[in-house]
C-alpha positions as CSV (number, residue, x, y, z in Angstrom):
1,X,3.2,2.4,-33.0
2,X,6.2,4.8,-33.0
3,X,6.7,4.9,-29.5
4,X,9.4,7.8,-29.7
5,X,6.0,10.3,-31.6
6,X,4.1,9.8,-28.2
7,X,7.0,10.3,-24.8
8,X,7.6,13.5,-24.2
9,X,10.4,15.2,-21.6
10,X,10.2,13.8,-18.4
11,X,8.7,10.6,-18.8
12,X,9.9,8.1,-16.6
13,X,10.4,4.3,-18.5
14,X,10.8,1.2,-16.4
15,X,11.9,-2.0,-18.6
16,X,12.5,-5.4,-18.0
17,X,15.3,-8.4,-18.8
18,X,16.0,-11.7,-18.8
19,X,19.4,-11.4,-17.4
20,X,20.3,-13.1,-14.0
21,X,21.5,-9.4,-12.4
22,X,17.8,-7.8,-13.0
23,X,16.4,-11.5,-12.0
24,X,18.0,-11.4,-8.4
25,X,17.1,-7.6,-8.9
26,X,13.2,-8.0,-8.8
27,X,13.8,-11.3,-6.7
28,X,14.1,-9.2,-3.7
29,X,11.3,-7.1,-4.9
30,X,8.4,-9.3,-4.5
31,X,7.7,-8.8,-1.0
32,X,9.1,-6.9,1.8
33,X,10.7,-8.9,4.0
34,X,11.8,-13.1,3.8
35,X,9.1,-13.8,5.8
36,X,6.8,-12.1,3.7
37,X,8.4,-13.9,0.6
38,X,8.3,-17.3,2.0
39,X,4.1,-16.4,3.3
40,X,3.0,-15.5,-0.1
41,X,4.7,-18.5,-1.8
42,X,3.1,-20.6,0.4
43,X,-0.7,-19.0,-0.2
44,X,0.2,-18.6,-3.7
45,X,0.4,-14.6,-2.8
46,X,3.6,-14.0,-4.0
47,X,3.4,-10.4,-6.5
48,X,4.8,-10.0,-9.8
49,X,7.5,-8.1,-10.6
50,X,7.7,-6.8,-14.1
51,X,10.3,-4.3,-13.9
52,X,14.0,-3.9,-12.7
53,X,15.2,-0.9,-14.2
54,X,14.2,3.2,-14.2
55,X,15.3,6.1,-15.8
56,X,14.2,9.5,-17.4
57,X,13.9,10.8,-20.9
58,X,14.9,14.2,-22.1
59,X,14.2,16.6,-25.4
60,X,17.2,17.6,-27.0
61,X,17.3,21.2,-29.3
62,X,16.7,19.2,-32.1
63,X,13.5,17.8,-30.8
64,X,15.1,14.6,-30.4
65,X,14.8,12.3,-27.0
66,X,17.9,10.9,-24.9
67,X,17.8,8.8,-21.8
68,X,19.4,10.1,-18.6
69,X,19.9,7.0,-16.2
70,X,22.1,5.9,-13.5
71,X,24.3,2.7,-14.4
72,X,27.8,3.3,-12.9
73,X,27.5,6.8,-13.1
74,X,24.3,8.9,-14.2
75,X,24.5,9.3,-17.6
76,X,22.8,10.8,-20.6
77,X,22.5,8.4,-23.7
78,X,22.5,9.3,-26.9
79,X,19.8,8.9,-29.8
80,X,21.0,5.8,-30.7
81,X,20.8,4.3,-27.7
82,X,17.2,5.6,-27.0
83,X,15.9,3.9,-30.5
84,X,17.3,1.0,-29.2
85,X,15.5,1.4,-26.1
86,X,12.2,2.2,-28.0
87,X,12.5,-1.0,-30.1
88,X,13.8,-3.3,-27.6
89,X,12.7,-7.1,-27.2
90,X,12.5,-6.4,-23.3
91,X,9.1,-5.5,-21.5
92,X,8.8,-1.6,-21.1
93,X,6.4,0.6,-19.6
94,X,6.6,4.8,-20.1
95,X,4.8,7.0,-17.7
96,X,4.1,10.4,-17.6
97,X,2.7,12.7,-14.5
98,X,-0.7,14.3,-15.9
99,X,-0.7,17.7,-14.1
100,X,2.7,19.3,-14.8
101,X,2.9,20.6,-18.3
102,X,6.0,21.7,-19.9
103,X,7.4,23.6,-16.9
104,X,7.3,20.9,-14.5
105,X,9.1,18.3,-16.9
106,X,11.9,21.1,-17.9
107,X,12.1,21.3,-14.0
108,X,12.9,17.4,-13.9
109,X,15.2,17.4,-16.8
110,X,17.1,19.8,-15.4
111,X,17.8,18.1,-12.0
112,X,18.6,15.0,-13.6
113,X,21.6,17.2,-15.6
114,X,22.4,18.3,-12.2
115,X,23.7,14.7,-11.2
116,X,25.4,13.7,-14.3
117,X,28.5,11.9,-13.3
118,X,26.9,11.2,-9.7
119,X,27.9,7.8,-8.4
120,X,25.9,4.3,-8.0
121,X,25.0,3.9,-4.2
122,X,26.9,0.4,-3.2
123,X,25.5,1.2,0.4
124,X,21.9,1.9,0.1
125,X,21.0,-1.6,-1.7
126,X,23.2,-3.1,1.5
127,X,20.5,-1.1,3.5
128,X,17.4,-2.4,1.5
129,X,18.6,-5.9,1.5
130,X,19.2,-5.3,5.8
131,X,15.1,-4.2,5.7
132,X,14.7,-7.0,3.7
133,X,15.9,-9.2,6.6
134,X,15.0,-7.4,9.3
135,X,11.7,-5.8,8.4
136,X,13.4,-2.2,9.5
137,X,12.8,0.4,7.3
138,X,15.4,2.3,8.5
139,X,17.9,0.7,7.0
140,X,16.6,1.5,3.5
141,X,15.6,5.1,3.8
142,X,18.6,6.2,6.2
143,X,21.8,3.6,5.0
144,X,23.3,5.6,2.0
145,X,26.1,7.2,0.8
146,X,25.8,11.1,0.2
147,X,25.2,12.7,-3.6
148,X,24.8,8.6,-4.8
149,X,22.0,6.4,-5.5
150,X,20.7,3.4,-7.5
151,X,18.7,4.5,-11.2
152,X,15.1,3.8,-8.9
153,X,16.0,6.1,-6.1
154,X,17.7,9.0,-8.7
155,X,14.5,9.0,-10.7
156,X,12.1,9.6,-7.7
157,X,14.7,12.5,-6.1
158,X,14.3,14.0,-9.6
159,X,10.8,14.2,-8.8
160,X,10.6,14.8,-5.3
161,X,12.8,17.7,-6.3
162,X,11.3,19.5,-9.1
163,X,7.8,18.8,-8.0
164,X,7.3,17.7,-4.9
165,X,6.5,13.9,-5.8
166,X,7.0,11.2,-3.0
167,X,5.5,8.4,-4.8
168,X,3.6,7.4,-1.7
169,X,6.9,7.0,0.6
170,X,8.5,9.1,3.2
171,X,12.1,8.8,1.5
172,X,12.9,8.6,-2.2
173,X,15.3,6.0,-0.6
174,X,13.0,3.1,0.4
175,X,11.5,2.9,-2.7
176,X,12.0,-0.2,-4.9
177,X,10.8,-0.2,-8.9
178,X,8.3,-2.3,-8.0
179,X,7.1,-0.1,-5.1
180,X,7.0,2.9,-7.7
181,X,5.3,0.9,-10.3
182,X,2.3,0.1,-7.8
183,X,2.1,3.5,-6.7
184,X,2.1,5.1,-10.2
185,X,-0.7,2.1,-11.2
186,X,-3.3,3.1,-8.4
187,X,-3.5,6.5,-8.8
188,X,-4.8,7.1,-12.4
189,X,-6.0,10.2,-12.0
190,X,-2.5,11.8,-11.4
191,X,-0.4,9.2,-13.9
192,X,-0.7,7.7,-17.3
193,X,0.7,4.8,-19.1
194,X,1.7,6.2,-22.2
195,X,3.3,3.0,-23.3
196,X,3.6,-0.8,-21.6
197,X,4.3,-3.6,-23.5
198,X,7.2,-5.2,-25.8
199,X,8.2,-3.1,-28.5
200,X,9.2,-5.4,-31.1
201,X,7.1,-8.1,-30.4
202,X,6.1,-9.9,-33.2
């Protein structure tokens, strides 16, 4: 499969690595809280997280797709960088809102331009690690620093944005990848998987 004939502008792609960053990363996305954590290991509850990373595809003028992500700054990544992406040795998934049409994912892309440049939020993951400890949401939906965010929390305020898409939480703030990846995989009838699995597996 050519995966770059079937995504179209908007998509949202999650992938996975091996790395020890995106390990801790999706560590402290299998449950809620510690206490949580430490239950479901013990019952042999404990979830899976596939994913640690988000971002957004755009449609250049010449038809051809970039990636628009947040890393240190949001950024928009060339062509080669999205072929890379597309043919990587890393789990990905691509997923695509069904009710939109071309307006709706124009609207997205253009938000995302909006915060090129924008800043990685340092404060917010202190916030979700202090609702990790304490169980208090507030810390993850109100701790942040203004106009910056982490590539998980940019994605869904591109949506929440452009078209009104919450992803099931009451801030884009709280939400984790894994969080977003549950939410997108119950509700079929609004999302599809237009791609999950390794690209270049052999």
């Amino acid at each position: 499969m050519v995966i770059e004939k079937i995504i179209k502008q908007g998509d949202i792609f999650m992938i996975d690595s091996n790395k020890t960053g995106p390990k801790i990363v999706k560590f402290f996305q299998t449950a809620p809280t510690w206490l949580h954590h430490i239950w479901r290991k013990l019952f042999g509850k404990q979830e899976e997280v596939l994913y640690y990373h988000v971002g957004l595809f755009g449609r250049g003028i010449n038809e051809k797709y970039y990636v628009i992500e947040q890393q240190a700054k949001v950024k928009v990544r060339d062509e080669y960088y999205t072929r890379k992406l597309l043919s990587s040795s890393n789990r990905l998934l691509i997923i695509r809102r069904k009710d939109i049409g071309e307006l709706g994912r124009d609207r997205i892309v253009a938000e995302a331009m909006e915060d090129i440049g924008k800043g990685y939020d340092i404060l917010n993951c202190f916030g979700k690690f202090l609702t990790w400890l304490t169980g208090i949401k507030l810390f993850a939906r109100y701790l942040e620093w203004p106009d910056q965010e982490i590539c998980i929390n940019r994605v869904a305020q591109w949506y929440k944005n452009a078209i009104g898409e919450k992803f099931g939480a009451k801030t884009h703030s709280e939400l984790t990848t894994h969080t977003m990846y549950k939410y997108i995989k119950s509700r079929p009838e609004l999302w599809e998987i237009v791609y999950e699995g390794v690209p270049n597996e052999k």
